[in-house]
DRENPA-471332 format. One record per residue (C-alpha): residue in three letters; x, y negated, z. Coordinates in steps of 0.1 Angstrom, whole numbers, plus 2048, in hexadecimal, padded with zeros to 3 digits. Example, Ala and Ser with C-alpha at 12.3 -4.5 7.8 and 13.67 -1.06 7.14 Angstrom:
<sites>
ALA87B82D84E
SER88980B847
</sites>
This chain:
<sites>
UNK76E780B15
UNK74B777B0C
UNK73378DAFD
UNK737780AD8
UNK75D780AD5
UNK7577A8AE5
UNK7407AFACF
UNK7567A1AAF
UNK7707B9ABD
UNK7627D5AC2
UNK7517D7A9C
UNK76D7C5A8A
UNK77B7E7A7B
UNK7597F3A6E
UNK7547CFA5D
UNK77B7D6A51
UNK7707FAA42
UNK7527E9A2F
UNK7647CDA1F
UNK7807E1A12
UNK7637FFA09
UNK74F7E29F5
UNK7707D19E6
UNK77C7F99D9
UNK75A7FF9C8
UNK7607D99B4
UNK7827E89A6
UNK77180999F
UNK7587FA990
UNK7737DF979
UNK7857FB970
UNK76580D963
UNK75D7F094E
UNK7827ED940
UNK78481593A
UNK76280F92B
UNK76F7F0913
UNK79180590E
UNK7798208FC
UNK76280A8E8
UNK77C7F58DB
UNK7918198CD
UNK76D8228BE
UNK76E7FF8AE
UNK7918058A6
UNK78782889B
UNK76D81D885
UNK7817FE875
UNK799814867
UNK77D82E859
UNK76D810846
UNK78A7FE842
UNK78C7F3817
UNK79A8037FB
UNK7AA7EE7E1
UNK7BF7EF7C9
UNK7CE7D47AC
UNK7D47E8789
UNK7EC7D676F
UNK7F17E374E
UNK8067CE737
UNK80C7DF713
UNK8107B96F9
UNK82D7A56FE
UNK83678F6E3
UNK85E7956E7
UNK85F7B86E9
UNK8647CC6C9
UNK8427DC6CB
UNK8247DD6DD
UNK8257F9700
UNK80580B6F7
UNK807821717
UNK808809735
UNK7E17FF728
UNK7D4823726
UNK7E682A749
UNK7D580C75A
UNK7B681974D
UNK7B983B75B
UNK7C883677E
UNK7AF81A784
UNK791832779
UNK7A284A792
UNK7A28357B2
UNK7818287AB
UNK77A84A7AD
UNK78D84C7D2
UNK7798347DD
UNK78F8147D5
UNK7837F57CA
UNK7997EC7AC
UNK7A17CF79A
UNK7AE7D7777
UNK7C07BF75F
UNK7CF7C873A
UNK7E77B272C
UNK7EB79B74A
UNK7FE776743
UNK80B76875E
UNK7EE753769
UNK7DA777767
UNK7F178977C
UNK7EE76779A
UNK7CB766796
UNK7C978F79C
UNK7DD78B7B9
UNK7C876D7C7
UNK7AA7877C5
UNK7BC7A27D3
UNK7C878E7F6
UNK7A677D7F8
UNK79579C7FA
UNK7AB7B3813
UNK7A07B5835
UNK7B57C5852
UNK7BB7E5850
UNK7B47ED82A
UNK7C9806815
UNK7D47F37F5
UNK7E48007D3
UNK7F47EA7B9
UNK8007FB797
UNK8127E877E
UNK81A7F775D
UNK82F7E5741
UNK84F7D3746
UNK85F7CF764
UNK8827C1766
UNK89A7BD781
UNK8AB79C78C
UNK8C27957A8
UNK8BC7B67B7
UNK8967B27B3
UNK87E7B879D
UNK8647A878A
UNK8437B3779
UNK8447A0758
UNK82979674C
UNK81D791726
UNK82476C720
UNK845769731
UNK85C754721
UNK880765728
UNK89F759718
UNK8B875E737
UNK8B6770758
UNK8AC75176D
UNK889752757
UNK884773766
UNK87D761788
UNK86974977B
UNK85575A764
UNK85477E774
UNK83F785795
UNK8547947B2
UNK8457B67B9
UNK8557B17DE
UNK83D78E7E0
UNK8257A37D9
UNK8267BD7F2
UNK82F7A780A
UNK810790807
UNK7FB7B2809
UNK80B7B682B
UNK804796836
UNK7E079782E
UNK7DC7B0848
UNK7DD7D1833
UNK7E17F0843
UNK7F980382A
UNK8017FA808
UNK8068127EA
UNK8148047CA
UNK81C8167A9
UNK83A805793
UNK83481576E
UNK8517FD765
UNK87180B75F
UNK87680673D
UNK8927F6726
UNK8937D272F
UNK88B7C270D
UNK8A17A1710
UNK8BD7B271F
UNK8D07A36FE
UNK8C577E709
UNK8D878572E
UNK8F7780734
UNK8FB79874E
UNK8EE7BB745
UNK8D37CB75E
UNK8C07EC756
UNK8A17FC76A
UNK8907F178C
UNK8A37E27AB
UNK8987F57D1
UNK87F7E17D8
UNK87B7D87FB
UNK85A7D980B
UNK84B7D1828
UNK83D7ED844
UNK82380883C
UNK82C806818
UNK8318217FC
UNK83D81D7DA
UNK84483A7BD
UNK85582479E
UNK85983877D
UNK87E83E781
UNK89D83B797
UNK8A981379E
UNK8BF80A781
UNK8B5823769
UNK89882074E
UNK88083A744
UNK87783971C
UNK85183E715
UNK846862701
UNK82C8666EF
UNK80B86B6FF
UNK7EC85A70B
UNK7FC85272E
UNK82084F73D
UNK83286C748
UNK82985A76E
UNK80785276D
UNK7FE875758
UNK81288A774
UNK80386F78C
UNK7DC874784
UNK7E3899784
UNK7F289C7AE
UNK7D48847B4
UNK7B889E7AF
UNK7C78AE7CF
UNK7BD89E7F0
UNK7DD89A7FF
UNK7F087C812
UNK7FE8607F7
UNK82286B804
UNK81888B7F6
UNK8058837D6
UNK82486C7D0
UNK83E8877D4
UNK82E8A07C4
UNK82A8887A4
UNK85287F7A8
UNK8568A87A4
UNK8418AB788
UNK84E88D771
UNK874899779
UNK8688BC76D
UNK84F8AF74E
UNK86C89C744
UNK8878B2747
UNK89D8A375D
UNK8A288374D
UNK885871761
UNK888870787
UNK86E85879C
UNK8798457B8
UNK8618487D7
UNK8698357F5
UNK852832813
UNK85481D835
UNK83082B83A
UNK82782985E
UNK80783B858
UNK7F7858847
UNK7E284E829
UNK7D086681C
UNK7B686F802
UNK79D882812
UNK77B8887FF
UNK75787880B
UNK73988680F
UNK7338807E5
UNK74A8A07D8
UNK74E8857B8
UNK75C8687CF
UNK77C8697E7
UNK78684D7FF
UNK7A984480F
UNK7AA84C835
UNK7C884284D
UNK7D784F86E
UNK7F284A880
UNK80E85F87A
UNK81687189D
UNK83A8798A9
UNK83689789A
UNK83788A874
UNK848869880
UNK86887C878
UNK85E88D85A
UNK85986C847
UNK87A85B859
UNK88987A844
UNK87986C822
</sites>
């Protein structure tokens, strides 16, 4: 054997140890970058969802031509709730006496301005009538002689909410103050009374005035019996599954029975309102519900 080929032999497992010594510190070292990346994108994550927007689309529709006489309450309750969120740290669009134009245009805003992972709120208070196991928000120039018009010259409150969802919003919350006596329920053939379930996409909750088929008549009073009971659970900084259950409680016990909410949640998440550094301001924050709570809200 020459002196080379001996000498290749005789070293071959110290050049072996070195190799696979130099090739171990590369993967430590990859995996200390992807652990490292792992943690800055959860802080990115992390602080997405911190800043993520606030928003929120107010409706309040009180004139409309066919009924027997103006709704003076759904105005004043627009007012009130969007001065409240404003005052959670939502940006809020408001809108009185919405035609239907109004109410597309609104909702063009409202997409073009969510971002992923914002909270959004849409409240609609007036009339809202149900067709085909669905229900519209009607708004003040509708034209409605026969159910079909419904369709035509409603907006589906289930479009809606699915559109939020597809803009990338994190959870929705939506307020239906709508469950009153449809006024051209004489014009329909067939006879329909209250709200339909509506169903909504993921990470969605909903309070609507009164059980699905049943209407709630309006007292007298500034606000609704929902929106006063509603402003009131809102001044505690609870989760909105909360503030919304506790308002379902309240108007079923300020009404005496006769007015029972309907709350319905698919909410994946936690929103809550937690207050901000200003004592006078309170924003919505979000986290994920564990497997601890998961159940809990399966059970609602």
């Amino acid at each position: 054997m020459k002196v080379t080929q001996l000498y290749c032999v005789r070293h071959l497992p110290t050049v072996t140890c070195s190799l696979v010594g130099v090739a171990l510190l590369a993967i430590g070292a990859n995996a200390a970058l992807d652990l490292r990346a792992s943690e800055a994108a959860k802080v990115v994550s992390t602080q997405e969802r911190a800043g993520a927007l606030q928003l929120a689309l107010i409706i309040g529709n009180g004139n409309y031509p066919d009924a027997a006489e103006p709704l003076n309450q759904p105005i004043n309750d627009a007012s009130g709730l969007a001065h409240a969120m404003r005052r959670h740290g939502f940006d809020v669009d408001m809108v009185e006496d919405a035609t239907k134009a109004d109410m597309a245009r609104a909702v063009e805003r409202l997409k073009s301005r969510i971002k992923p992972g914002s909270v959004v709120m849409l409240f609609f208070g007036g009339y809202g009538v149900q067709s085909r196991q669905e229900t519209y928000m009607i708004p003040t120039d509708a034209v409605i002689w026969q159910e079909g018009d419904v369709r035509h010259e409603g907006m589906s409150v289930e479009t809606v909410l699915h559109a939020i969802k597809e803009r990338g919003a994190r959870a929705t919350l939506a307020v239906l103050d709508a469950s009153r006596r449809n006024p051209y329920e004489r014009r329909f053939r067939s006879y329909s009374q209250g709200l339909a379930p509506v169903n909504a996409p993921n990470n969605t909750l909903i309070i609507s005035s009164n059980t699905p088929g049943k209407v709630a008549d309006d007292r007298d009073g500034e606000h609704s019996v929902l929106v006063t009971e509603l402003l009131n659970e809102l001044h505690a900084h609870v989760s909105a599954e909360g503030v919304f259950n506790k308002t379902r409680v309240a108007v079923f016990r300020a009404s005496s029975g006769a007015q029972m909410p309907s709350v319905s949640s698919s909410l994946l998440e936690d929103v809550h309102f937690s207050p901000s550094n200003d004592p006078d301001l309170t924003t919505a924050s979000i986290a994920p519900i564990t497997t601890e709570n998961a159940s809990l809200v399966a059970q609602k």
